[in-house]
Each structure stands twice: as structure tokens, then as C-alpha cells.
C-alpha positions in Angstrom: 0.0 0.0 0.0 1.4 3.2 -0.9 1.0 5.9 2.4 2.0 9.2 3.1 2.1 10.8 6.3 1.2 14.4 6.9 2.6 16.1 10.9 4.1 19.1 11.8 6.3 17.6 14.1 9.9 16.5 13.0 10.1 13.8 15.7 6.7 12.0 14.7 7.7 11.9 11.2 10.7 10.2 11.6 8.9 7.5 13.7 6.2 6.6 11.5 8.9 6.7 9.0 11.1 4.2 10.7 8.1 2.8 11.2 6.5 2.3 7.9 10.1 0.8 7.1 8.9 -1.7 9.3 6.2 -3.7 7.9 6.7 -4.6 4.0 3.4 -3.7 2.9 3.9 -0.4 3.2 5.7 1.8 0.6 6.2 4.7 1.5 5.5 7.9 -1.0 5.9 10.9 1.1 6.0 13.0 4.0 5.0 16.3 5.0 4.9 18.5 7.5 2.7 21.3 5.8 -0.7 20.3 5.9 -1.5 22.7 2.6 1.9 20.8 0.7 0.5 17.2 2.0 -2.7 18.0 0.9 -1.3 19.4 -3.1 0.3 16.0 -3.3 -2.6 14.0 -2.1 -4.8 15.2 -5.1 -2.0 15.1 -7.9 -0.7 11.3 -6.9 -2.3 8.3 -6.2 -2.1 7.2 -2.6 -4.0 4.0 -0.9 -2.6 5.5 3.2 -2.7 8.4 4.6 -0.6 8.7 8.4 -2.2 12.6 9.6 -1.6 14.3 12.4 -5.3 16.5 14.0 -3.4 19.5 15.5 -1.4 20.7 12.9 -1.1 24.6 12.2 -3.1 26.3 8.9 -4.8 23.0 8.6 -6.3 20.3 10.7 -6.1 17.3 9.7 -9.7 17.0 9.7 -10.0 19.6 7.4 -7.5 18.1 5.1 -9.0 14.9 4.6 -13.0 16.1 4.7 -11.5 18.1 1.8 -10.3 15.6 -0.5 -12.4 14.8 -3.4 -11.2 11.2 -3.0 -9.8 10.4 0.2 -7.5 7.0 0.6 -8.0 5.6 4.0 -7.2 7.0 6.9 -5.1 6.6 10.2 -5.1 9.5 12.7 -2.2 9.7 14.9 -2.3 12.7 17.5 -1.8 13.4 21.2 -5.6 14.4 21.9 -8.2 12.2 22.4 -11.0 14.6 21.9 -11.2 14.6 18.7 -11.2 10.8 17.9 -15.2 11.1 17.5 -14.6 13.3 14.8 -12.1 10.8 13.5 -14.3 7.8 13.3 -17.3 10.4 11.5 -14.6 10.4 8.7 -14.4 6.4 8.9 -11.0 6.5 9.4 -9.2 3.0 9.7 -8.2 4.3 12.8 -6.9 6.8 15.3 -3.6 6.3 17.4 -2.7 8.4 20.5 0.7 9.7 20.8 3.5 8.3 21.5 2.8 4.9 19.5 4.0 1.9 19.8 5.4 -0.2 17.4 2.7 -2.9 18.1 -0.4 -1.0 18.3 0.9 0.7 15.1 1.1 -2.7 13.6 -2.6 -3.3 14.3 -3.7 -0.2 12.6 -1.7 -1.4 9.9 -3.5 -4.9 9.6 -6.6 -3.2 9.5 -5.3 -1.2 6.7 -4.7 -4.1 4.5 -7.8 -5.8 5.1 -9.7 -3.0 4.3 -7.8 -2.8 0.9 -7.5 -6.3 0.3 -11.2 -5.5 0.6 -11.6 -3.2 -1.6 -9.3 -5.1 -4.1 -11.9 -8.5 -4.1 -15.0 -6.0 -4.5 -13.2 -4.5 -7.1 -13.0 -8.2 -9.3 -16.3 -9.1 -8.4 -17.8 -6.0 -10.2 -19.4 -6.4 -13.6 -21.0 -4.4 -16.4 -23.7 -5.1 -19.1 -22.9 -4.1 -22.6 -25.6 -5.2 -25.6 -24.2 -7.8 -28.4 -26.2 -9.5 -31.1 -29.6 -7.8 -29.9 -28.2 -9.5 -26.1 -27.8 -8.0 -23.0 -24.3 -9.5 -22.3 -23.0 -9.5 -18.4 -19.4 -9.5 -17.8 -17.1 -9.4 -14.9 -14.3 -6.9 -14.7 -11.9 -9.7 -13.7 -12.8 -11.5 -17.0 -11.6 -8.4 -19.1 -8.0 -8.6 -20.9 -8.3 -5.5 -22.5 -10.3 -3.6 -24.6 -9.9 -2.3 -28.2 -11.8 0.5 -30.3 -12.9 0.1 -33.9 -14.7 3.0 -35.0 -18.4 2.8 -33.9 -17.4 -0.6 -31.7 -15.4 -1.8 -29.5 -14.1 -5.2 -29.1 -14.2 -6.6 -25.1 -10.9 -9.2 -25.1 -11.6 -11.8 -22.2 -9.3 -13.1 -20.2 -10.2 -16.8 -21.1 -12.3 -16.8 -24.3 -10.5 -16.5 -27.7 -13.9 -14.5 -28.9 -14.1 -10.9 -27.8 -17.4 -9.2 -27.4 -18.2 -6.5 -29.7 -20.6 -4.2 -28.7 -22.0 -0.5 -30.7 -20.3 1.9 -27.9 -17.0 4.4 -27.9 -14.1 3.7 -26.1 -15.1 7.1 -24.3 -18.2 5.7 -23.2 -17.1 2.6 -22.2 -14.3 4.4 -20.1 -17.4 6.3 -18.2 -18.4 2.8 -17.2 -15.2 1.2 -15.7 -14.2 2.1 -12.3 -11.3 4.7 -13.0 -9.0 3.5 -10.4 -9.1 -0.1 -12.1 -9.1 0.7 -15.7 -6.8 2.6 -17.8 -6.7 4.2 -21.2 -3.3 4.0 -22.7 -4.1 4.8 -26.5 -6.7 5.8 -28.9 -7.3 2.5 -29.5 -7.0 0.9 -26.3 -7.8 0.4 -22.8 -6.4 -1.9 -20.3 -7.5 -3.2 -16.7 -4.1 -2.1 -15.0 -4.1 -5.6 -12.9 -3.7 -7.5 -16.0 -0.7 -5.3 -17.1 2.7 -7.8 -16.6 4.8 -5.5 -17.4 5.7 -1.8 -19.8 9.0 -1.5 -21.6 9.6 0.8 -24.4 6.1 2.1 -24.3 4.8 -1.1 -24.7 2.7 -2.7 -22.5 2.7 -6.6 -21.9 -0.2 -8.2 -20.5 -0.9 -11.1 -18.1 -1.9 -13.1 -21.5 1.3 -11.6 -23.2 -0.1 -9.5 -25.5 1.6 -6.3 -26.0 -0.3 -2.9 -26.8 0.9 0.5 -27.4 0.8 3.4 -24.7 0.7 6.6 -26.9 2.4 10.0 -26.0 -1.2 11.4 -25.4 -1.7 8.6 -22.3 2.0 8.5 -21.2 1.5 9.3 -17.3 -0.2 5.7 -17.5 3.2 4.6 -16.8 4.0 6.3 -13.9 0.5 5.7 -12.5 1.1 1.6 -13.0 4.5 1.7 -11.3 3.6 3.6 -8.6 0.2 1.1 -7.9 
């Protein structure tokens, strides 16, 4: 999971840092400690963590997170417990009094990952409905290899079937259908669930079935965004 922690103190940064170093399923992607700096980063990078202090100057971190469009989940660490009502009304992950131990950090942390490993299942079990051959077709997002734009259709690669679906819709509109933190256009012509992406070299990207597709100039953050998942 990638985190970033937000506190005006030097000292509790370089815990939660040491910290984080810790436990493997943590990557660490920043620290802060300017709530209004934290808060710039949070909307222009993807983040699945956020470590935030309440009482920070400029800023609470209240105010931070109630004012992110998308939030990541949250663990509150702070030396007052007054506000860990207003904490919980945020559904935080959870809220940890100051000084922390290692241990009780640890459990935060294992209610982090089950939250995203959540998240992650909900994610596969999703499905849409597209029309093909005067059929309403249903298919899961976990069956999708990639999918491929041909004018007025688009072809629907599965996973295990040699025969795509083809179905009269854009590759626009098909986009506004996918959830945006599992599906990624990397061409005109393409888009590509970014779990079945193996790897990218050369803007190329290789797939889970090894097919290799093109990531255009016009979709080149896609790269940064996969390698920093």
C-alpha cells in the first residue's frame, strides 16, 4: 500500500517513518509536514494510506482529509483524544494516540490491508452489461484482458475466451463505465485493466496473457501511475 504521512512535528515523522520501514506492505510515498503541501500532493498522486496528524497549524487534519475529493483511508495519529469522535465520523481506519508503539501501530496497519485487500476483491467481483447480437451480455471486470476501439465498436478481449465481445459503444463511453482506479486508457485504440498489465518497456505494455499494446504520448502518465500502484 502506498501511504503518506502528513505532521508538523519533525520527531513524529521520523517514527512513523522508521516505522513504515517496518512492515513490507507499506511503501512509503511521502511525507509532509505542511498540511496545505500534503494536501497538493494527495490530489495530484495516487495514494492508498494516509498517516495525519489533527493538530497541525493552517490545517487540521480534519479539514484536510473532509476536503479531499477522493480520500485514501485514513489513520489518525495525534496526542488528543477529543477529537477521535470526529475521526471515526470520517471512517477513518483508525486513530492512534501519541507516543505509539510499534505494536499498536502494527494493528492499525493490519486493519489497513484488510480493508484494501477488501476493496481489491469488491473490485474483481464487479461487472457491467454491454448489448451484443440484440443480447444483454454481463461481464465481470476480472474476466476483461483489455479492450480495443474500432470506429463505432469496440471489441471486449476476455481473459479466457479467444472470442471478444463486440458491442456498438465508444471507447469514451465505455471508459465512463469502468471504475477509474481499475481501468486505464493508454491509446486511442485501447484500454487496459491495470491488474492484468505484466509489465511496460519501451512504451509497450505486456499483459498477463502476453499481448503487447501501445501506450501513446497522449496517455503517457499511465506509466507512472502503473509503477507507482
Amino acid at each position: 500500500m502506498r501511504c503518506v504521512i502528513i505532521d508538523d512535528e519533525p520527531l513524529a515523522l521520523g517514527v512513523l517513518e522508521k516505522y513504515i520501514a517496518a512492515f513490507p506492505v507499506l511503501e512509503l510515498a511521502g511525507q509532509f509536514d505542511d498540511a496545505i503541501e500534503g494536501a497538493r500532493f494527495l490530489e495530484e498522486n495516487p495514494v492508498d494510506l494516509l498517516f495525519i496528524d489533527i493538530h497541525m497549524p493552517d490545517m487540521t487534519g480534519l479539514e484536510l482529509v473532509a476536503g479531499l475529493d477522493v480520500p485514501p483511508m485514513i489513520i489518525f495519529t495525534t496526542a488528543h483524544k477529543k477529537f477521535a469522535y470526529e475521526g471515526f465520523e470520517l471512517e477513518a481506519v483508525d486513530y492512534l494516540l501519541k507516543p505509539i508503539a510499534i505494536d499498536r501501530f502494527g494493528k492499525a496497519v493490519q486493519k489497513a490491508a484488510e480493508r484494501f485487500e477488501l476493496k481489491k476483491q469488491r473490485q474483481q467481483e464487479e461487472s457491467i452489461v454491454v448489448r451484443s447480437e440484440y443480447k444483454a451480455i454481463k461481464i465481470a471486470l476480472s474476466d476483461i484482458a483489455y479492450i480495443e476501439g474500432m470506429e463505432d465498436y469496440i471489441k471486449i478481449h476476455l481473459v479466457n475466451s479467444r472470442h471478444p465481445v463486440m458491442t456498438l459503444m465508444s471507447l469514451k463511453g465505455i471508459l465512463e463505465i469502468l471504475p477509474e482506479s481499475a481501468f486505464s486508457r493508454i491509446h486511442r485504440s485501447y484500454i487496459v485493466p491495470d491488474l492484468q498489465v505484466k509489465s511496460i518497456q519501451n512504451k509497450k505494455v505486456k499483459l498477463l496473457s502476453g499481448t503487447e499494446l501501445p501506450v501513446s504520448d497522449s496517455y503517457i502518465d499511465f506509466i507512472e501511475k502503473w509503477k507507482n500502484q
